[in-house]
C-alpha positions in Angstrom: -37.6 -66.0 30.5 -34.7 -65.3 27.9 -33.7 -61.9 26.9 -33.0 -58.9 29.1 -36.4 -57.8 30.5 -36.5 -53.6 31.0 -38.7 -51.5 33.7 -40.0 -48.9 31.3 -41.2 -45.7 33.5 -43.1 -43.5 31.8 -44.0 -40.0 33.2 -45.4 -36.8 31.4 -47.8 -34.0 31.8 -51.1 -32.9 30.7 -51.3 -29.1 30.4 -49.9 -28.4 33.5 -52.9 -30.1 34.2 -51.8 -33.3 36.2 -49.2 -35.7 35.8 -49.5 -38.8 33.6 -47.5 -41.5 35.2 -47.0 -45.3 34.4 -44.9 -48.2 34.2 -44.4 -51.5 32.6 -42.2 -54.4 31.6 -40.9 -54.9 28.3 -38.8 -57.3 27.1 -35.4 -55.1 25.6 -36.1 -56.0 21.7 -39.6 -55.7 22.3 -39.3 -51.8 23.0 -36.3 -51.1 21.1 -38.4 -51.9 18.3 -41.3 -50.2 19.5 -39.4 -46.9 20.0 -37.7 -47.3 16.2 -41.3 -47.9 14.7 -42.7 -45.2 16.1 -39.7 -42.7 15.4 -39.7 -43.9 11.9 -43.4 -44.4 11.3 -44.5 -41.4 13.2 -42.4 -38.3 13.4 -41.1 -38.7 9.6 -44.4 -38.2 8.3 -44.6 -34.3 7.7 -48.5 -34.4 7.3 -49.2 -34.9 10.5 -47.2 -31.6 11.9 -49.8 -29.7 13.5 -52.5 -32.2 13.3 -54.2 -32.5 16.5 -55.2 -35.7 16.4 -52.7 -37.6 14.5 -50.9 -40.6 15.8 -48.4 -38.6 17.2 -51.4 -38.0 20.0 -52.1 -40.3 22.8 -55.3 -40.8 24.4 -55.4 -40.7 28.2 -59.4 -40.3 28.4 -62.3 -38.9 27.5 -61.7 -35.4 25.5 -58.2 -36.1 26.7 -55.1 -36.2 25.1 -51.2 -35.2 25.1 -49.9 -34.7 21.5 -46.2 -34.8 20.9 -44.4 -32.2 18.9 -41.0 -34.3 17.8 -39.7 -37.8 18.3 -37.3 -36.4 21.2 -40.7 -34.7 23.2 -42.4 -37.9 23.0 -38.7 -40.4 24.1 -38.6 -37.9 27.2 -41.4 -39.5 28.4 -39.6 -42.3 29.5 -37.0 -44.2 31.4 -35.8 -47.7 31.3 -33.5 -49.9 33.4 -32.8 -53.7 33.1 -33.9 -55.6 35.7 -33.0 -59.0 37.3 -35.6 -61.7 36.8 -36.1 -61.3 40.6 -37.3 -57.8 40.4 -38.7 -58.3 36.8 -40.8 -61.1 39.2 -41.7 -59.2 42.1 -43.2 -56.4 40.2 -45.1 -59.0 38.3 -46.4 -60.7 41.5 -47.1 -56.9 43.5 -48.7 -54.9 40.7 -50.4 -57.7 38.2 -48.5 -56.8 35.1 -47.4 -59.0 32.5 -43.8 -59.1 30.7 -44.7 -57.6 27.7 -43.4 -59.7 24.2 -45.7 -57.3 22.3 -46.0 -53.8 21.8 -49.6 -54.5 20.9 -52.1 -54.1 23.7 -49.3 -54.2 26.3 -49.8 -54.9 29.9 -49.2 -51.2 31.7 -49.3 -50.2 35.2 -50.9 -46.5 35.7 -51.5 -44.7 32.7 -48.9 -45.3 30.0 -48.4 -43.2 26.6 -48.4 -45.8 24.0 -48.4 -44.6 20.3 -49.7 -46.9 17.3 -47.4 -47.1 14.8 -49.7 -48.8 12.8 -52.0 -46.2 12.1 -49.5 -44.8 9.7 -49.5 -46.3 5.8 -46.7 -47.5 5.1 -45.7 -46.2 1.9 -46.1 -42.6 4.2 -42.6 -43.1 6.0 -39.0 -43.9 4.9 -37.3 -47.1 7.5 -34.6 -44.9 9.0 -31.4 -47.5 10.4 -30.5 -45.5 13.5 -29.6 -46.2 16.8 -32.4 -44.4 18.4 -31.3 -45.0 22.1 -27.5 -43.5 21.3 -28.1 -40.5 23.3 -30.5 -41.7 26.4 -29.9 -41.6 29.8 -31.0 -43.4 32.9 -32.9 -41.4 35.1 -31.2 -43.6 38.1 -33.4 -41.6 41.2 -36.3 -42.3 40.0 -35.5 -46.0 38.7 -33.4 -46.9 42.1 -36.8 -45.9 43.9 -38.2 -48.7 41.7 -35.7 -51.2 42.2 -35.5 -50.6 45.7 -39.4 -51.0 46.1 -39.0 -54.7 43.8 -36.6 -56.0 46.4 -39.0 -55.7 49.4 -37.5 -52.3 50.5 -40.0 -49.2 51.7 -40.0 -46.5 49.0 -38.3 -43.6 50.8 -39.6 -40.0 51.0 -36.4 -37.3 49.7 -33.9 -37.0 52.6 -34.6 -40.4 54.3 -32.5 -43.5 53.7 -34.1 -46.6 52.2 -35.8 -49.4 54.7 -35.0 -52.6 54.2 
């Protein structure tokens, strides 16, 4: 595979409810341009402030839902790290998921909070030319438990060092 491939974690909350976690792999353009849609098409559209079940709401099951307020609520959700194709691989081979090329019914492990863009028409929202990842950073605990895990290590529990 060309192109950098990212671990996207996602993790978020459902009224205090229980936790909505999920990962996958995307390839870096692929979610860059996922994350710009959805900023752009999305949370620029005034109309849907307040509505509680615009595409700014994701469906995690029956009568189930998180809605996200802002742009910056909903890019919380998640972390990202590149990873080598040999832990891009073994999380392929251990958890059955797919590289994703699309952002269109992507291959998720868990329970992931994908948007659709596409639900919004497009002469609703103006194409904003921003660098929408300027201010994000890694959430490197959580990801090195990840990375470690992909390399054949034991996931450790806090205060113990990692198995190898």
């Amino acid at each position: 595979m060309s192109g950098k491939i990212l671990l996207v974690l996602c993790n978020s909350n459902y009224g205090d409810e229980f936790d909505v976690q999920g990962f996958a792999l995307f390839k870096d353009d692929v979610w860059k341009e996922y994350i710009k849609e959805v900023k752009n098409r999305i949370f620029t559209v005034e109309r849907y402030a307040g509505d509680e079940f615009g595409p700014h709401v994701a469906d995690i099951g029956t009568n189930q839902y998180i809605g996200f307020g802002n742009f910056d609520e909903y890019k919380s959700s998640f972390r990202t790290k590149v990873l080598t194709p040999e832990e891009a691989k073994r999380l392929r081979s251990l958890f059955g998921i797919k590289v994703n090329k699309s952002a269109e019914d992507p291959s998720v492990y868990g329970m992931f909070l994908m948007l659709n863009p596409d639900e919004v028409e497009d002469e609703e929202y103006e194409d904003e030319d921003e660098d929408v990842f300027a201010d994000e950073e890694e959430d490197e605990e959580d990801i090195e438990k990840f990375i470690t895990f992909a390399r054949g290590g034991k996931l450790k529990r806090d205060g113990e060092k990692n198995m190898q």
